[in-house]
LOLOKOL-269678 format. One line per field, with one value per residue (C-alpha): residue number from 1; y, z, x. Coordinates in steps of 0.25 Angstrom, whole numbers. Layout:
i = NUM;...
py = Y;...
pz = Z;...
px = X;...
end
This chain:
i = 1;2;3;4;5;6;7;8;9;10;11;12;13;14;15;16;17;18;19;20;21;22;23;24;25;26;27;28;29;30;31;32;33;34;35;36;37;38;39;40;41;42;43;44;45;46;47;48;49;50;51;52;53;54;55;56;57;58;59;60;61;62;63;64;65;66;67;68;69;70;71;72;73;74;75;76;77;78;79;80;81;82;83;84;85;86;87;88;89;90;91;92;93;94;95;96;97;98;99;100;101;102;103;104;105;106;107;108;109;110;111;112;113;114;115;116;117;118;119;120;121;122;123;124;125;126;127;128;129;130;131;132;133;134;135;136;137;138;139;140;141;142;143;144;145;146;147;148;149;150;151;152;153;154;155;156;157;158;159;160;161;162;163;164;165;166;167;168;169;170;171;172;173;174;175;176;177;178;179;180;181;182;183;184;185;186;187;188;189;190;191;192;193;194;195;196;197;198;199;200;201;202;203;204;205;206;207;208;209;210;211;212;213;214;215;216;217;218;219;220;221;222;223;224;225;226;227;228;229;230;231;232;233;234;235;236;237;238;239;240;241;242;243;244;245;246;247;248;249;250;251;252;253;254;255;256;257;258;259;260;261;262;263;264;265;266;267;268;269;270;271;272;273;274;275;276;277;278;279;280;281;282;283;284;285;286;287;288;289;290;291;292;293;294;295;296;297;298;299;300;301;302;303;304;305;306;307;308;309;310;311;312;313;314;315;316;317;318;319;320;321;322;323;324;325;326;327;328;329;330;331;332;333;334;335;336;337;338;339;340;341;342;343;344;345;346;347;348;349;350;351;352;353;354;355;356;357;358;359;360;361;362;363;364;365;366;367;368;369;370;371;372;373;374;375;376;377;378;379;380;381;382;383;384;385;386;387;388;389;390;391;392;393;394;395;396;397;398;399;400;401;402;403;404;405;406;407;408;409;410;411;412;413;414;415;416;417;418;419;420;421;422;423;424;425;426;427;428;429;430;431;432;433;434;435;436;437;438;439;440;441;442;443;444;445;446;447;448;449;450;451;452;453;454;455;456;457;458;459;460;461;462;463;464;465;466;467;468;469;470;471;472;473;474;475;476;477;478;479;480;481;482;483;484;485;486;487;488;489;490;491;492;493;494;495;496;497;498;499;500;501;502;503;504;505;506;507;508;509;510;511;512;513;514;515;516;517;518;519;520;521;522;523;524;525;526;527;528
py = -67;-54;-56;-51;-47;-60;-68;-58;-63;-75;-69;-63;-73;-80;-86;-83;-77;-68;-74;-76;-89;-102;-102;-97;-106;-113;-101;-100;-114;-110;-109;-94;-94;-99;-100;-113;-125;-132;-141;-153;-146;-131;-120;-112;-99;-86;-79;-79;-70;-64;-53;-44;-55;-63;-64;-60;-74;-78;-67;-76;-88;-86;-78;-91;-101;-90;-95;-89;-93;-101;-87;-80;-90;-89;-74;-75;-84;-73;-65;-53;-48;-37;-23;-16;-3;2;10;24;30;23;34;47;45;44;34;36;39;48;38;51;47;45;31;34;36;23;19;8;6;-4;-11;-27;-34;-46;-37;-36;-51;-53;-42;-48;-61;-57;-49;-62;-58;-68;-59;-45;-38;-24;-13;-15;-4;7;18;27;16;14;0;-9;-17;-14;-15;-14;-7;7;15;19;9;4;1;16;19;20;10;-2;4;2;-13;-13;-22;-23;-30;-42;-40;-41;-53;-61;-57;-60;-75;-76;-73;-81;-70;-69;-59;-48;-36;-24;-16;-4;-3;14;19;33;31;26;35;47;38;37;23;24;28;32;28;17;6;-10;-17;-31;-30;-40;-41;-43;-31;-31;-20;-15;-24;-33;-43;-51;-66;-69;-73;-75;-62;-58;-50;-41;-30;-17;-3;3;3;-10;-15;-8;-15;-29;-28;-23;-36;-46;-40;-42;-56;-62;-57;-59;-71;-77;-66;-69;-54;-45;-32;-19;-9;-1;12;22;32;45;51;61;54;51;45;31;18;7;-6;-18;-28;-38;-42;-38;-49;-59;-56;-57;-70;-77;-73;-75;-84;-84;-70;-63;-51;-41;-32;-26;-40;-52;-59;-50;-37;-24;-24;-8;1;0;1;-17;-19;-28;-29;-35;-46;-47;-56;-62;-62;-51;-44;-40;-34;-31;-16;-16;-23;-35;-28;-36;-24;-26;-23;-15;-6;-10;-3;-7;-11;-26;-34;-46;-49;-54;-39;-36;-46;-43;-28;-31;-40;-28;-25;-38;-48;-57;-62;-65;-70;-57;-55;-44;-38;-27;-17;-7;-1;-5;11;23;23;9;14;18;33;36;42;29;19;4;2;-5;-19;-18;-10;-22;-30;-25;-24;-39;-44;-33;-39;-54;-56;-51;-60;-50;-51;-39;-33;-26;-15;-13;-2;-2;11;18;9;-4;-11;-11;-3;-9;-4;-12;-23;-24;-23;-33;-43;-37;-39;-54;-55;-49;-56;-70;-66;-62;-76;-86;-101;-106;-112;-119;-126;-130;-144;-150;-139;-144;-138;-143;-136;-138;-128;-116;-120;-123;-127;-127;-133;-129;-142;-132;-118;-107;-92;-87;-73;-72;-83;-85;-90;-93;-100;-110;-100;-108;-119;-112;-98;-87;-90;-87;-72;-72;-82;-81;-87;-95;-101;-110;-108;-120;-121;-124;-108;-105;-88;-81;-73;-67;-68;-61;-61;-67;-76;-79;-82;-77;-71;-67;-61;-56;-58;-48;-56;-70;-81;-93;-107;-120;-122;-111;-111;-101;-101;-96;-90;-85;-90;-89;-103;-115;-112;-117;-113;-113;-106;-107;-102;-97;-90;-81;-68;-68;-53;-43
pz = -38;-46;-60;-67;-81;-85;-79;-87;-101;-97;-93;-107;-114;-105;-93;-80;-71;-60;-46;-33;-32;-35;-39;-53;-54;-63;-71;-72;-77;-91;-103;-108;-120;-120;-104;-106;-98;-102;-111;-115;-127;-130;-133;-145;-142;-140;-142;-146;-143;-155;-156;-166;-169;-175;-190;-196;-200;-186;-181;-190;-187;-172;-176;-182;-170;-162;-156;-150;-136;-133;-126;-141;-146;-140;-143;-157;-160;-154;-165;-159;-145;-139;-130;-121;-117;-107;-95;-89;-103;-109;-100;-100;-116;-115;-124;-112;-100;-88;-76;-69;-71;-62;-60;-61;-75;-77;-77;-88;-81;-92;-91;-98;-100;-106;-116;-119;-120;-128;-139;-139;-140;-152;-157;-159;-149;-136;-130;-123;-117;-105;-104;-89;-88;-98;-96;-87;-77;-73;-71;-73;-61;-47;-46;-32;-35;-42;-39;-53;-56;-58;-42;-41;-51;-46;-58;-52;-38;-38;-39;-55;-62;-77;-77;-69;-79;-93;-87;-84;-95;-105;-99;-99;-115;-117;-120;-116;-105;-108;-100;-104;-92;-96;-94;-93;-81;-80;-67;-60;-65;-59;-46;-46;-50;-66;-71;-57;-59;-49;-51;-56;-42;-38;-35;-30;-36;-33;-22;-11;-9;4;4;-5;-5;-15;-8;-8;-21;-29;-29;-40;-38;-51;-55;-59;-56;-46;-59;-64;-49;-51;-65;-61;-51;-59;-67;-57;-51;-67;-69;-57;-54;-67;-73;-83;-93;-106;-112;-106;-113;-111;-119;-117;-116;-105;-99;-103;-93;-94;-104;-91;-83;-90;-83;-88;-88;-80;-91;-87;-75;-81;-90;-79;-70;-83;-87;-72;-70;-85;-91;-103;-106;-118;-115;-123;-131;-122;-120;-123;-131;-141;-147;-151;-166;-165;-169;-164;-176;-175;-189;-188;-200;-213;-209;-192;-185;-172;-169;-169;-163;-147;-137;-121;-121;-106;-93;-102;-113;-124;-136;-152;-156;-168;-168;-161;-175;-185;-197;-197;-183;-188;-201;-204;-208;-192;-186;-192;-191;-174;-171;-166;-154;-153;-142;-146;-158;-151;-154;-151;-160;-163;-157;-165;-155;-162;-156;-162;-160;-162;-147;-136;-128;-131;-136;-138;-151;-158;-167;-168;-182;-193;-195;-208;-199;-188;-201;-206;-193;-191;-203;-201;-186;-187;-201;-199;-186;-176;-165;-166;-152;-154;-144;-141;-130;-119;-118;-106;-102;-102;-113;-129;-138;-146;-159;-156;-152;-166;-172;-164;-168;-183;-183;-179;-189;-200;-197;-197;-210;-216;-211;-210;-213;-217;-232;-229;-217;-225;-227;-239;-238;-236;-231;-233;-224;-228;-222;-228;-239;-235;-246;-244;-253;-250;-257;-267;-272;-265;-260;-250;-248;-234;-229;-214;-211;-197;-194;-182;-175;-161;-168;-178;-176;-186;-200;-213;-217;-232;-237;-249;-252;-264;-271;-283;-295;-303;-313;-300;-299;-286;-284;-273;-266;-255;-247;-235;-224;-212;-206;-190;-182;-190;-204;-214;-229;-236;-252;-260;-266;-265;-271;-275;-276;-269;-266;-257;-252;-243;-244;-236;-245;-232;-218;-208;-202;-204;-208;-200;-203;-194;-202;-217;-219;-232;-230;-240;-232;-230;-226;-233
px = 86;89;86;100;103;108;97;87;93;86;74;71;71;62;67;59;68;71;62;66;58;58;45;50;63;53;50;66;66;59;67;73;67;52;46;45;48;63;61;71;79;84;74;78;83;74;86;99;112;119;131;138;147;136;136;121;121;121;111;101;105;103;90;85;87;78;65;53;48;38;32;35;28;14;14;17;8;-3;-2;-12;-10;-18;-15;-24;-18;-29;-24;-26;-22;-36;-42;-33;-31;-15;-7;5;0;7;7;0;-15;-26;-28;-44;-42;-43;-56;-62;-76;-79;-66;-70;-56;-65;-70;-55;-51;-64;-61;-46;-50;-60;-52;-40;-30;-25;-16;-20;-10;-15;-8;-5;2;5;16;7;9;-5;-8;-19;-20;-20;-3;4;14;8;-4;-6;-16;-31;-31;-29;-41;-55;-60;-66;-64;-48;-49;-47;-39;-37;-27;-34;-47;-38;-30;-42;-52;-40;-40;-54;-54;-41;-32;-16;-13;-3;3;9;17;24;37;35;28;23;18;29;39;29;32;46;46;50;61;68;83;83;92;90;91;84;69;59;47;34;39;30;22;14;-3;6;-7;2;8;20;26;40;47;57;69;71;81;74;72;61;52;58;52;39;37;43;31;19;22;24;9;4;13;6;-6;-15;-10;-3;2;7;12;20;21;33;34;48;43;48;42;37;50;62;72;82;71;72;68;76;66;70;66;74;67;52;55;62;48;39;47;46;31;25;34;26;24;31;36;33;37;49;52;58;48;42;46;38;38;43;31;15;9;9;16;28;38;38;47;47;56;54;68;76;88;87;95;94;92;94;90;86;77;75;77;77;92;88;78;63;58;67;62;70;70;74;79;94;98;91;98;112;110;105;118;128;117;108;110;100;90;80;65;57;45;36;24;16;9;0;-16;-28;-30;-20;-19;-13;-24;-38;-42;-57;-54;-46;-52;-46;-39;-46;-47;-39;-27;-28;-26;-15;-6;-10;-4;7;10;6;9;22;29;22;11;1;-2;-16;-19;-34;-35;-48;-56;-60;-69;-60;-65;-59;-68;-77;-71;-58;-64;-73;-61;-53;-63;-62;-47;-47;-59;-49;-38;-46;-52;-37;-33;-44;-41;-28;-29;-16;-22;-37;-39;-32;-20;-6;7;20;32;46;56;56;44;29;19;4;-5;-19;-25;-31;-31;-35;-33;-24;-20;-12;-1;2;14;23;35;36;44;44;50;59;59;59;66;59;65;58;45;36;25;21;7;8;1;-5;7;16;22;24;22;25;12;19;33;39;50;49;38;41;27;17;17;5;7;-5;-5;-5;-18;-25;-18;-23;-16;-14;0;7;19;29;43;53;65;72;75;84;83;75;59;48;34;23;12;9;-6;-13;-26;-37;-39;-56;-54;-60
end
C-alpha cells in the first residue's frame, strides 16, 4: 500500500508502517508511542496536540502528561555516544566533499574497526554511530544502487566493506550500532538524481536492480522523489543486511546547489521504512525521537527540556516551532510564546554533537581537546538533561589516532574520578522520598562536593522547573549549597566548594506536575 500523509503521523510517532506484506502486520501491530508490544492499559502519550486557542495554562498541563518512549528511554539513559566520520574526505582533506572524487582515494590499508570498538569501549561509550554516507555521496559499503563507493575503490581489491567491519566489531566489543546517511548527496545530484524536480509518486522498495543476487523479500511501496527512491533503498541495503541497528542519524543539510535546485526530503516514508525495519531504532536528530541541541560546540542549556514545542515543516518533518537555537525550548514562557505555530508538545530530547578535534573528520595538523575541555562539555551536555555525542575521526590508515584514544581512556578516567561512589547509596546512608522532598541521611558526616539528580521520567515524565539543595548543620539549620532549574533524565551541579554534613536534602520549589525522583546521589570529586 502507499504509505499517505495521514498514515505517516502515525509513523512518526512510532508505528511500523507502510509494507506490502504480511509479514510486518506484526510490526503494525506495536503501539505509536514505544515500539512495543500492546499491552493491557493505555500508554501515556509521546505527544500531545495543542492549538492557539489553548490557554498557557493548558500548554503546561499537556507538557506534563507527556512521556518518553520506551526507545527514548534507552538512549538517554546512554549518556555518551560516539561518531566516526571517516570517508573519502579523511583522505582529500575536505570537511564537505564534491561527490567528484576518485573512489581510489579511499584507501585506509590499516583499516582495524576492533581497534575502534576497543578505544570506544575504553573510552566509556556503548553506542558508535559511521558516517555511512556524508554529503559527498561516497558510500562505505559496496551499495547497488551507486558506483561511488568502496567497491569502486582499488582497497582490498574492490571487495572492501566498512560498514560490514564496524557492524560486527561493534558486537563483538558490546557496543550499539548506529548510522548516519546524509540526506544531501553531491554525487547524485552530479548524476541527475538530486534535486531534479521529479515529482512525489509511489515507489517500490527494495527496487530491483540488474545481478539482483538478493532473494525475494517484502517489498514496500513509498511516496518519494527519484532521490527520495534512491535513499529509501540505500537504507533498506543498510537496515537489512548488517543487523540490528539501533541509531539512525540525518542531518537536514541540503546540498551545496544553485538556490532553485532544492531537493525536498521524503521524511515521511524514511521514517515509515526505518520504523517497519528497526523498530527500535531512535531517529536522530532530524527525527522523531531526539533533537539536535542547535549548535556543535556539545553544550546544552542551563535549564533543557526534553519536551518541547514541534511542528511538521513538510512531508512529515518533525521541526522545533521556535527557533532550533533559541536560547529557551522549553520552559512555560517557550511553550506559551510556541502556541500560535506548534502542533504538538512532544518528548524530544537533546543531543549535543561537538568533535574531539576542530575538524568531523580527521586533519593531520589537529589535536584532540584537553581532558579538562572534554570535562567541561560533559557536565555542560549530561549534567544539563542532554546526551553527549563525541566525534572521534579515523586517519588515513583506518584506525583512531593514538592521541584520541589516550585521551578517550583519560576522559572516562576523569569522569569516574568526578563521580566515584555514591555516599547516599554507602552502607548506613538512608533516603527518604516524599513528593517534591528527598532527605538523605548519610549515617554520618561527611564531604560531598557534586549532586546527581534524575527524575523517573518513564514513569512521570519531566516536572521539576526549579530545586535547591539543602545540608544541615548541627544546630538543625538547614542552608542551601546549590539550586537550579530543571532536572529531567540526568542533572549534575558542582558546588562552589565541599560541604560537609550528615543530613541533605533536595527540594523542589517549582514543578509543573507531580515529582518523581529516580536519582538522588552525593559524591566528593577525587579528581584533581
Amino acid at each position: 500500500m502507499t504509505v499517505s500523509r495521514r498514515l505517516f503521523m502515525a509513523a512518526s510517532v512510532g508505528t511500523a508502517v507502510a509494507a506490502s506484506s504480511a509479514s510486518l502486520a506484526a510490526a503494525a501491530s506495536r503501539t505509536p508511542e514505544a515500539g512495543r508490544a500492546v499491552s493491557a492499559g493505555p500508554q501515556p502519550p509521546y505527544r500531545i496536540a495543542i492549538s492557539a486557542t489553548d490557554t498557557p495554562d493548558e500548554v503546561v498541563a499537556k507538557a506534563a502528561r507527556v512521556r518518553p518512549t520506551r526507545r527514548q528511554v534507552a538512549w538517554q539513559r546512554l549518556e555518551r555516544t560516539a561518531f566516526l566520520h571517516f570517508g573519502v574526505n579523511t583522505f582529500t582533506g575536505l570537511e564537505w566533499g564534491t561527490g567528484d572524487e576518485d573512489p581510489d582515494v579511499f584507501q585506509p590499508a590499516g583499516l582495524d574497526t576492533d581497534q575502534w570498538a576497543r578505544a570506544l569501549r575504553d573510552g566509556g561509550f556503548e553506542l558508535a554511530i559511521l558516517t555511512v554516507k556524508h554529503h559527498d555521496g561516497f558510500v562505505l559499503y559496496p551499495s547497488r544502487h551507486t558506483k561511488h563507493s568502496v567497491a569502486s575503490s582499488s582497497w582490498r581489491g574492490g571487495k572492501g566493506d566498512v560498514l560490514r567491519d564496524f557492524t560486527a566489531s561493534l558486537r563483538k566489543y558490546g557496543l550499539k550500532v548506529g548510522v548516519y546517511v546524509s540526506p544531501a548527496d553531491e554525487n547524485q545530484y552530479l548524476h541527475g538524481v538530486y534535486a531534479n524536480g521529479s515529482a512525489r509518486s509511489p515507489r517500490t522498495v527494495p527496487t530491483p536492480v540488474p545481478g539482483d543476487d538478493r532473494p525475494a523479500a517484502d517489498t514496500f511501496t513509498l511516496d518519494a522523489t527519484d532521490y527520495g527512491a534512491y535513499m529509501l533503498n540505500q537504507l533498506h541495503e543498510v537496515l537489512t543486511e548488517y543487523g540490528p541497528v539501533d541509531e539512525v542519524w540525518f542531518d537536514g543539510a541540503q546540498g551545496r546547489i544553485p538556490p532553485e535546485k532544492v531537493e525536498r526530503y521524503d521524511w515521511d516514508s524514511w521514517y515509515a521504512l526505518i520504523r517497519a525495519l528497526a523498530p527500535d531504532a531512535v531517529i536522530a536528530v532530524r527525527g522523531p525521537d531526539v533533537r539536535w541541541v542547535g549548535n556543535e560546540g556539545g553544550l546544552a542549556r542551563e535549564d533543557e527540556w526534553s519536551v518541547v514545542p514541534v511542528k511538521d515543516s513538510g512531508n512529515g518533518s518533525v521541526d522545533y516551532a521556535l527557533p532550533y537555537d533559541a536560547p529557551d525550548q522549553g520552559s512555560r514562557a517557550a511553550l506559551a510564546e510556541a502556541r500560535a505555530v506548534a502542533q504538538y508538545v512532544q518528548w524530544w530530547p537533546a543531543e549535543c554533537d561537538v568533535s574531539i578535534r576542530p575538524g568531523w573528520f580527521f586533519h593531520e595538523d589537529e589535536r584532540p581537546k584537553s581532558v579538562e575541555q572534554l570535562t567541561d562539555i560533559w557536565f555542560r551536555s549530561v549534567g544539563r538533561n542532554a546526551v553527549l555525542l563525541l566525534n572521534i575521526p579515523p586517519d588515513k590508515r583506518g584506525l583512531l589516532p593514538d592521541a584520541d584514544v589516550a585521551r578517550l581512556r583519560e576522559f572516562r578516567q576523569r569522569i569516574d574520578a568526578e563521580l566515584p561512589a555514591d555516599l547516599a547509596a554507602a552502607p548506613g546512608a538512608r533516603v527518604v522520598r516524599r513528593g517534591g522532598v528527598v532527605t538523605v541521611d548519610l549515617g554520618r558526616e561527611r564531604e560531598a562536593d557534586r549532586v546527581r539528580l534524575a527524575e523517573d521520567v518513564p514513569r512521570a515524565g519531566q516536572q521539576i522547573e526549579s530545586f535547591v539543595v539543602e545540608a544541615r548543620s548541627g544546630d538543625g539549620t538547614w542552608t542551601k549549597v546549590a539550586g537550579a532549574g530543571t532536572v529531567g533524565a540526568s542533572r549534575v551541579l558542582v558546588l562552589a566548594a565541599p560541604v560537609r554534613a550528615r543530613h541533605w536534602r533536595v527540594r523542589v520549589t517549582g514543578a509543573r506536575g507531580r515529582v518523581r525522583f529516580g536519582e538522588v546521589g552525593l559524591y566528593r570529586s577525587e579528581a584533581g
